[in-house]
DRENGUDREN-173127 format. One record per residue (C-alpha): residue number from 1; chain; y, x, z. Coordinates in Angstrom, 1 decimal, decimal comma. Each point is the difference from the previous one (the first is absolute). Layout:
N
k / c / v / u / w
NUM / A / Y / X / Z
...
***
This chain:
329
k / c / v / u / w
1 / A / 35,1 / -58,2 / -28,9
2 / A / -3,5 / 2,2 / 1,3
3 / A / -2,9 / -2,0 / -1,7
4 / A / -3,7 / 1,3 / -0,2
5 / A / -1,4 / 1,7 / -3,2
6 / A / 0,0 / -2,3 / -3,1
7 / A / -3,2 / -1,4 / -1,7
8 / A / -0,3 / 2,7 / -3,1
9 / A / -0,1 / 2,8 / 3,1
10 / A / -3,4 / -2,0 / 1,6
11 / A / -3,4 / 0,4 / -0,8
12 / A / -3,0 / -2,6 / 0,4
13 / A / -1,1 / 0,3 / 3,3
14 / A / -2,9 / -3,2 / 0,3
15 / A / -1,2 / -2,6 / -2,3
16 / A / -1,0 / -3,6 / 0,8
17 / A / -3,2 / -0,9 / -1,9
18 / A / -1,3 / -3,7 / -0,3
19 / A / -3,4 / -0,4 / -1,8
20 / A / 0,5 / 3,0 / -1,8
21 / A / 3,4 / -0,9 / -1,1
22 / A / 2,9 / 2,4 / 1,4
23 / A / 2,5 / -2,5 / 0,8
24 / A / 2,6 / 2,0 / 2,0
25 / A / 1,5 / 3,7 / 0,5
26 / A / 1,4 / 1,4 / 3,1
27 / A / 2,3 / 3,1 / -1,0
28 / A / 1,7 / 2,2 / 2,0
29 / A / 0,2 / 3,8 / 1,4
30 / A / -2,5 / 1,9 / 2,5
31 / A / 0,3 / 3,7 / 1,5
32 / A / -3,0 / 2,0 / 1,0
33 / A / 0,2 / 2,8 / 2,5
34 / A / -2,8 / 2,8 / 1,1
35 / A / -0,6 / 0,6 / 3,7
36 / A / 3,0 / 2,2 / -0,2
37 / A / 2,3 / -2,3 / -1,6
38 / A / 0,3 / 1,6 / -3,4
39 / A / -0,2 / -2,7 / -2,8
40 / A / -3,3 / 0,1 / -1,9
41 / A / 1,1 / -3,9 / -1,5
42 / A / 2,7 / -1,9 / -1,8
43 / A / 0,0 / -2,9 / -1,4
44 / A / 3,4 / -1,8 / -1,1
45 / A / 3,3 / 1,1 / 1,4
46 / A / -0,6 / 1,4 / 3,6
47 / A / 3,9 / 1,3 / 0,2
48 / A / 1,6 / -3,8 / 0,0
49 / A / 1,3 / -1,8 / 2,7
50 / A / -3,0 / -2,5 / 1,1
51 / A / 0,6 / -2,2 / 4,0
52 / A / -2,9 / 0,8 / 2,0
53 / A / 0,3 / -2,9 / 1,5
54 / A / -2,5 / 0,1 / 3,0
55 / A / -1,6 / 3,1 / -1,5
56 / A / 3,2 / 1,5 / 2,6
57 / A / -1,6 / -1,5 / 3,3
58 / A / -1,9 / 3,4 / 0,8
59 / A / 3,2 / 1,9 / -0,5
60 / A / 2,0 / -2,8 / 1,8
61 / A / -2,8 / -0,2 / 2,8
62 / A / 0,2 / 4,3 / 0,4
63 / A / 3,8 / -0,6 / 0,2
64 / A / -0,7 / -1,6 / 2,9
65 / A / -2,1 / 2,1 / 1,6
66 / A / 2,1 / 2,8 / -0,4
67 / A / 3,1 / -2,2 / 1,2
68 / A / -2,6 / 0,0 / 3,6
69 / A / -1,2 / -3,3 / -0,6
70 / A / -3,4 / -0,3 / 2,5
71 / A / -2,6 / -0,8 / -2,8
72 / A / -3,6 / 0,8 / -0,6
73 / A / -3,4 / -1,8 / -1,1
74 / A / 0,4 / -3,8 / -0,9
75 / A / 3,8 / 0,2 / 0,9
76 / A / 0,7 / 2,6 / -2,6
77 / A / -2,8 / -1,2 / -2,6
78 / A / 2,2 / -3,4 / 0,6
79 / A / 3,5 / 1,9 / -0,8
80 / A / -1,3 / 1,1 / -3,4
81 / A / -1,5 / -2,9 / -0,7
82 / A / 0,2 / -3,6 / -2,4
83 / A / -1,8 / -2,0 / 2,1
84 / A / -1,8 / -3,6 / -0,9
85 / A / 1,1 / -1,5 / 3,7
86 / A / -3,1 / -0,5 / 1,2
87 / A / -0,2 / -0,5 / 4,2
88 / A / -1,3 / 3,6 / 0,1
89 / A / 3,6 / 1,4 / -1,6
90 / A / 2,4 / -2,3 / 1,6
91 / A / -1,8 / 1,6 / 3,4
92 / A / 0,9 / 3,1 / -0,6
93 / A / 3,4 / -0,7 / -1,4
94 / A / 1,1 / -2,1 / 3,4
95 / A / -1,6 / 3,1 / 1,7
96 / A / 2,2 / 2,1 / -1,9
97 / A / 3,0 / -2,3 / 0,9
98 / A / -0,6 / 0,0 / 4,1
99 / A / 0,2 / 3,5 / -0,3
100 / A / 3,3 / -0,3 / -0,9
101 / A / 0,9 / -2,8 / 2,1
102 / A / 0,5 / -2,3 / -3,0
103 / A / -1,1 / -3,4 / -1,2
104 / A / -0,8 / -1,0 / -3,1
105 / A / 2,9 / -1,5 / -0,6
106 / A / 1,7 / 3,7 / 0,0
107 / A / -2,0 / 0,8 / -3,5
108 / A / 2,5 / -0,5 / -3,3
109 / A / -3,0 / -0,5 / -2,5
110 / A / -0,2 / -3,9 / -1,5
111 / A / -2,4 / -2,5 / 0,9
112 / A / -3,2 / 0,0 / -1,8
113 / A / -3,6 / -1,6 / 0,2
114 / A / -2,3 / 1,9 / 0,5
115 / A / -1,8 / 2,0 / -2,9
116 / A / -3,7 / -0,4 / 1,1
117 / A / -1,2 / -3,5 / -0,9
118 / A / -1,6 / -1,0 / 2,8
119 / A / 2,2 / 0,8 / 2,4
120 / A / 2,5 / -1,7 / -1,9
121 / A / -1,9 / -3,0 / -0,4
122 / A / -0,3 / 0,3 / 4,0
123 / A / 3,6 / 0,2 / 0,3
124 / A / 0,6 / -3,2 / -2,0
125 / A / -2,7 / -2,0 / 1,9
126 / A / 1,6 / 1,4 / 3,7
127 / A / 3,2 / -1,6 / -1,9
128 / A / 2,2 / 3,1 / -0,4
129 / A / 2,3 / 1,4 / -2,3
130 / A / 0,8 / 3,4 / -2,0
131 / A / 1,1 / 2,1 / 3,3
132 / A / 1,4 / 3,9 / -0,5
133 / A / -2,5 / 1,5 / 2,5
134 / A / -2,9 / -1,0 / -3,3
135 / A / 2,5 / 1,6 / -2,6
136 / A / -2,3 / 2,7 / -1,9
137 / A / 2,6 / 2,4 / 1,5
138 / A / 0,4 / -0,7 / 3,2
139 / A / -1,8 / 3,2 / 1,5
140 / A / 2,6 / 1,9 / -2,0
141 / A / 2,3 / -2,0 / 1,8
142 / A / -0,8 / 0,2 / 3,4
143 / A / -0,7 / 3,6 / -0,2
144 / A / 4,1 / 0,1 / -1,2
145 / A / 0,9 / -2,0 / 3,1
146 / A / -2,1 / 2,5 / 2,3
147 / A / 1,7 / 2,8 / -1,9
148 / A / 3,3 / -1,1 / 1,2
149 / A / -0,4 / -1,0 / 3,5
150 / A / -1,6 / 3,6 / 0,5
151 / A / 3,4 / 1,4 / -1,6
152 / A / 2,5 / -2,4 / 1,2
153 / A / 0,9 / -1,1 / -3,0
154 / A / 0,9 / -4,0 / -0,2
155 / A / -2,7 / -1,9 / -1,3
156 / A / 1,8 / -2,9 / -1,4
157 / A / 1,2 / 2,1 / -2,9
158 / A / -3,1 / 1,9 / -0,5
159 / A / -0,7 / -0,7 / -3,8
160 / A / 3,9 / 0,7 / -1,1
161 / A / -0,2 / 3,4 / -2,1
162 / A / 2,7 / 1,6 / 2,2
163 / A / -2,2 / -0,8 / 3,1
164 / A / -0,7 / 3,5 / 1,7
165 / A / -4,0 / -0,9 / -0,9
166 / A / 0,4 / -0,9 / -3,3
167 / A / 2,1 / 3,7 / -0,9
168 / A / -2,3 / 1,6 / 1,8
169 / A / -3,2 / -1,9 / -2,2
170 / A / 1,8 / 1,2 / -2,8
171 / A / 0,6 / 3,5 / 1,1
172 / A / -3,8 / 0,3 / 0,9
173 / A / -0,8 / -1,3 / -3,4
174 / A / 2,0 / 2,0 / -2,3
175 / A / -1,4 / 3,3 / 1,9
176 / A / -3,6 / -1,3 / -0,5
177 / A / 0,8 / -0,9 / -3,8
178 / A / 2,5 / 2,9 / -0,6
179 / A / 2,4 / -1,8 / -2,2
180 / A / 3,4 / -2,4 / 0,6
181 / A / -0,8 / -3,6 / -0,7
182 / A / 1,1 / -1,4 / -2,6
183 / A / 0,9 / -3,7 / 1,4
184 / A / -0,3 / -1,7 / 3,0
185 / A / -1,3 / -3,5 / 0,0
186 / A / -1,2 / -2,4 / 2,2
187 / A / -3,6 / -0,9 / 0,4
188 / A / -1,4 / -3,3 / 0,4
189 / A / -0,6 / 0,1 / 3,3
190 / A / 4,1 / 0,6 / 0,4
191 / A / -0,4 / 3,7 / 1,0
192 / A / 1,6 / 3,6 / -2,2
193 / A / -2,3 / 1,0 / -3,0
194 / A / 0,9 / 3,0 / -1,8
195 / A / -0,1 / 0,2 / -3,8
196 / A / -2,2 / 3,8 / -0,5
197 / A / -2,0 / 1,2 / -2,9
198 / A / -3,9 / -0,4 / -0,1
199 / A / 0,0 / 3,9 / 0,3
200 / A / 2,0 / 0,1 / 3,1
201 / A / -1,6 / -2,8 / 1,8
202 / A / -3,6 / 2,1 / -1,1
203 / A / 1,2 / 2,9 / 1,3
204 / A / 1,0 / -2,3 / 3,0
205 / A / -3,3 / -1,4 / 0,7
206 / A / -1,9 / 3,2 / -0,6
207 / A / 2,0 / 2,0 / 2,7
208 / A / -0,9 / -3,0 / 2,9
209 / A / -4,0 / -0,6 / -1,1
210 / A / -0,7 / 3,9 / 0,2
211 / A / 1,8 / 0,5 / 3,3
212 / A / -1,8 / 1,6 / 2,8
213 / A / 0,9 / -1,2 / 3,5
214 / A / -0,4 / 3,6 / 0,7
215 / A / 2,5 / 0,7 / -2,3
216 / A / 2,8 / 2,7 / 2,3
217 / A / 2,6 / -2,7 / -1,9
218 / A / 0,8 / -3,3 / 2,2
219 / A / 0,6 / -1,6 / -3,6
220 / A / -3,7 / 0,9 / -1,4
221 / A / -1,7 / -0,8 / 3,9
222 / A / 1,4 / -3,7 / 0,1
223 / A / -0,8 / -0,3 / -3,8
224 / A / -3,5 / 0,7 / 0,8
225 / A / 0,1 / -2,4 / 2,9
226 / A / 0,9 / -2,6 / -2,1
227 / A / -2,8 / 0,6 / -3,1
228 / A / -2,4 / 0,2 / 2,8
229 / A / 1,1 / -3,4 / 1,4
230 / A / -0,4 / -1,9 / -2,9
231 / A / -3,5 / 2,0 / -1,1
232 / A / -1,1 / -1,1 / 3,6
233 / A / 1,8 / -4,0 / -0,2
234 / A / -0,3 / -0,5 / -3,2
235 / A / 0,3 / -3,7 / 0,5
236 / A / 3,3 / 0,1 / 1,2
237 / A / 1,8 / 1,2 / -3,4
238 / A / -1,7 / -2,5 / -1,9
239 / A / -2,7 / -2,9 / 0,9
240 / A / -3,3 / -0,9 / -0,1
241 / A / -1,4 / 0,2 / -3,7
242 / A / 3,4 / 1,1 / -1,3
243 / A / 0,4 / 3,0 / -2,1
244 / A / 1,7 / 2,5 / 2,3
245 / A / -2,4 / -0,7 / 2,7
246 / A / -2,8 / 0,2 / -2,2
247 / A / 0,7 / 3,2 / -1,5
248 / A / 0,8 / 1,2 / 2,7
249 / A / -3,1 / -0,9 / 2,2
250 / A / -2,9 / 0,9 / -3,0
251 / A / 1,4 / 3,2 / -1,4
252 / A / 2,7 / 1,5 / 2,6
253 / A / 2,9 / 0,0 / -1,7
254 / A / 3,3 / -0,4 / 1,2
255 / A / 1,3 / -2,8 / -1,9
256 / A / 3,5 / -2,3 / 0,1
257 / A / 0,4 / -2,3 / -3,0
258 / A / 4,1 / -1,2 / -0,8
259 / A / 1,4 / -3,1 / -1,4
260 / A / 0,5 / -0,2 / -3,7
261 / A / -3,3 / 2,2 / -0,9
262 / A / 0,7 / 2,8 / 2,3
263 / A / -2,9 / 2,2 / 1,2
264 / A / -0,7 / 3,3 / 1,8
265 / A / -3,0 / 1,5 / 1,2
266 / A / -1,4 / 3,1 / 1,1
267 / A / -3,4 / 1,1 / -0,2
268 / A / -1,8 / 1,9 / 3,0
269 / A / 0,1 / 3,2 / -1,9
270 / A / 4,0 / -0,3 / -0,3
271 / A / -0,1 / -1,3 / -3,6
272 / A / 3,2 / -2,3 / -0,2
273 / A / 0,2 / -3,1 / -2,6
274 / A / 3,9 / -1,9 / -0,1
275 / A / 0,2 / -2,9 / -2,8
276 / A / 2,1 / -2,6 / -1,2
277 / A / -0,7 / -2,6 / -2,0
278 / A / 2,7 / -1,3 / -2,0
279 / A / -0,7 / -3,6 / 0,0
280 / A / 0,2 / 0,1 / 3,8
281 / A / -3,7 / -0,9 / -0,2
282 / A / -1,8 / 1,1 / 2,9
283 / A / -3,1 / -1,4 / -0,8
284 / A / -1,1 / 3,1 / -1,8
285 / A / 1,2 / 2,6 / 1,8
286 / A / -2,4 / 0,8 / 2,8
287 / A / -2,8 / 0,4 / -2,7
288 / A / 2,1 / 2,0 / -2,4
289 / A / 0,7 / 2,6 / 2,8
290 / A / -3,4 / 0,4 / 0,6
291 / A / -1,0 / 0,8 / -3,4
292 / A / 2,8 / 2,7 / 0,1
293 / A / -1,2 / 1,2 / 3,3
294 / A / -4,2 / -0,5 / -1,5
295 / A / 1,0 / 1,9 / -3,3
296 / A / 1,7 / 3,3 / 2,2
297 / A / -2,8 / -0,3 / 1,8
298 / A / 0,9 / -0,1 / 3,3
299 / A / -2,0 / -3,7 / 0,5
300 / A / -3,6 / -0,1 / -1,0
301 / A / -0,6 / -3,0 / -3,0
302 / A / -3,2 / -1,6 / 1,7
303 / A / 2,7 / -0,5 / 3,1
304 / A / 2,7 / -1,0 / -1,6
305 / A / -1,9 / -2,5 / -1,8
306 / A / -1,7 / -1,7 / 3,0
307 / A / 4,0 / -0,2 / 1,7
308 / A / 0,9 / -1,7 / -3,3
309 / A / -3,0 / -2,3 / 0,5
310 / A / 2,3 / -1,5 / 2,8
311 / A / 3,4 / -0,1 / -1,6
312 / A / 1,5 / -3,5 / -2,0
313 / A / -0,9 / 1,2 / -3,6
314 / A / -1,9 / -2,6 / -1,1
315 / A / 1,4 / -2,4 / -2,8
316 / A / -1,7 / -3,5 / 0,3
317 / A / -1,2 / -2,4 / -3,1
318 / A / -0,9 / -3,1 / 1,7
319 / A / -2,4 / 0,7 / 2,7
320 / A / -1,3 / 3,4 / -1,3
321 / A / 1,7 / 3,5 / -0,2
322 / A / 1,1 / 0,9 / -3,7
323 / A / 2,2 / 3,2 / 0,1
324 / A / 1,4 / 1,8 / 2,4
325 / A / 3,3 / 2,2 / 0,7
326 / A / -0,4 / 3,4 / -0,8
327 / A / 1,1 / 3,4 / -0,7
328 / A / 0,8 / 0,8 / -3,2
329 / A / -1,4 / 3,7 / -0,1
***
């Protein structure tokens, strides 16, 4: 049975620190990569089968492209995107669903609340329920549907991994990571994830964040497109005051964290960071990446800092801040 590296082939990755006191460890594996994708950093096994989990959605969202879905600015920033389902994402995502002539009731992801708070507490007060369109994936989704209806492909089917999309997601995706996938699972929001190693899915990344969209390849032009709609919507992939949004918005990276302590990002210069934390902890895995990305020196400290600033690091004794999650090197 394919299984991810074991715990004697991790490394400590971020500590947990309570008045002094370490109190947890987060191990796992990390990959650096130089502006031209050669490895400069390894830590743990990067050869492993790891599930990106929704560290995929730019590779799933330039499948889509490619397949001539109509997609640019918020609508694309939305296909790559784990959303919190505020009023500003579900916009977009009907937006995306009238192009294709569907409702909402067309999109195959479950029902969920909302993920930003208030929105979710205005939900509950307006006396609704967990609805698919607020799903975390439901850009993803819709951007799938839109796909299909271009194509002519049936939409009812669309997250079935012998659906013409989904073969042709995976045939984008194992050109952009250059290996054969190990497994294929299925995610949490019901749609094909691909089991690939943290090198491939490093390699993966680094290709789409330093594409030109005057690159003479229509592969590398739409991969541009798509950095440069999330750089310019950074909103959309994430949410207010959450991590990808805010990394994204103070230092200009092109970031998309994944389920089960999953992160990629790419720093302006072309440095490229993928993780996994083995614990399927996310909660340290935007910061450890930009230590990485810090150390190679592709993000300047005093910046990375201040973006820190904003992230949920803090550990709380009482009513006062004791410790905080941090990197461990």
């Amino acid at each position: 049975m394919p299984q991810t590296f074991a715990v004697a082939d991790a490394v400590e990755l971020a500590v947990v620190e309570r008045s002094g006191f370490v109190e947890s460890r987060h191990a796992g594996a990390a990959i650096v990569v130089d502006p031209a994708g050669t490895p400069v950093r390894v830590l743990g096994d990067t050869s492993a089968p790891i599930l990106p989990r929704s560290s995929l959605k730019p590779l799933q969202a330039l499948a889509c492209l490619t397949a001539g879905a109509p997609l640019d600015g918020e609508r694309l920033g939305m296909a790559t995107a784990s959303h919190s389902g505020t009023d500003r994402h579900v916009s977009v995502v009907r937006d995306v669903l009238d192009a294709a002539g569907l409702s909402e009731d067309a999109l195959r992801c479950p029902p969920a609340w909302p993920g930003d708070q208030s929105t979710r507490d205005e939900v509950v007060r307006a006396g609704g329920a967990p609805s698919r369109i607020r799903m975390n994936c439901s850009g993803k989704h819709a951007a799938m549907l839109l796909t299909c209806t271009v194509n002519g492909w049936p939409t009812e089917s669309y997250l079935s991994p012998e659906h013409p999309l989904q073969v042709h997601i995976r045939d984008v995706a194992e050109r952009l990571v250059g290996e054969r996938f190990a497994a294929t699972a299925i995610d949490g929001c019901g749609a094909p994830v691909y089991a690939m190693s943290l090198g491939g899915l490093v390699k993966a990344i680094h290709r789409v964040g330093t594409s030109s969209e005057r690159s003479p390849f229509a592969l590398h032009r739409s991969a541009g497109m798509l950095v440069r709609a999330v750089r310019e919507n950074p909103w959309t992939i994430d949410g207010p005051g959450r991590a990808d949004t805010v990394v994204i918005e103070r230092l200009g990276v092109f970031a998309k964290g994944g389920a089960e302590g999953v992160m990629v990002m790419v720093a302006p210069d072309g440095t490229t960071v993928a993780l996994k934390m083995l614990d399927g902890s996310g909660r340290a895995a935007t910061v450890v990446a930009l230590r990485l990305l810090e150390q190679q020196g592709a993000l300047a400290a005093a910046d990375v800092a201040a973006a820190t600033a904003e992230l949920a690091l803090s550990v709380s004794g009482g009513d006062q801040v004791v410790g905080a999650i941090r990197p461990a090197f």
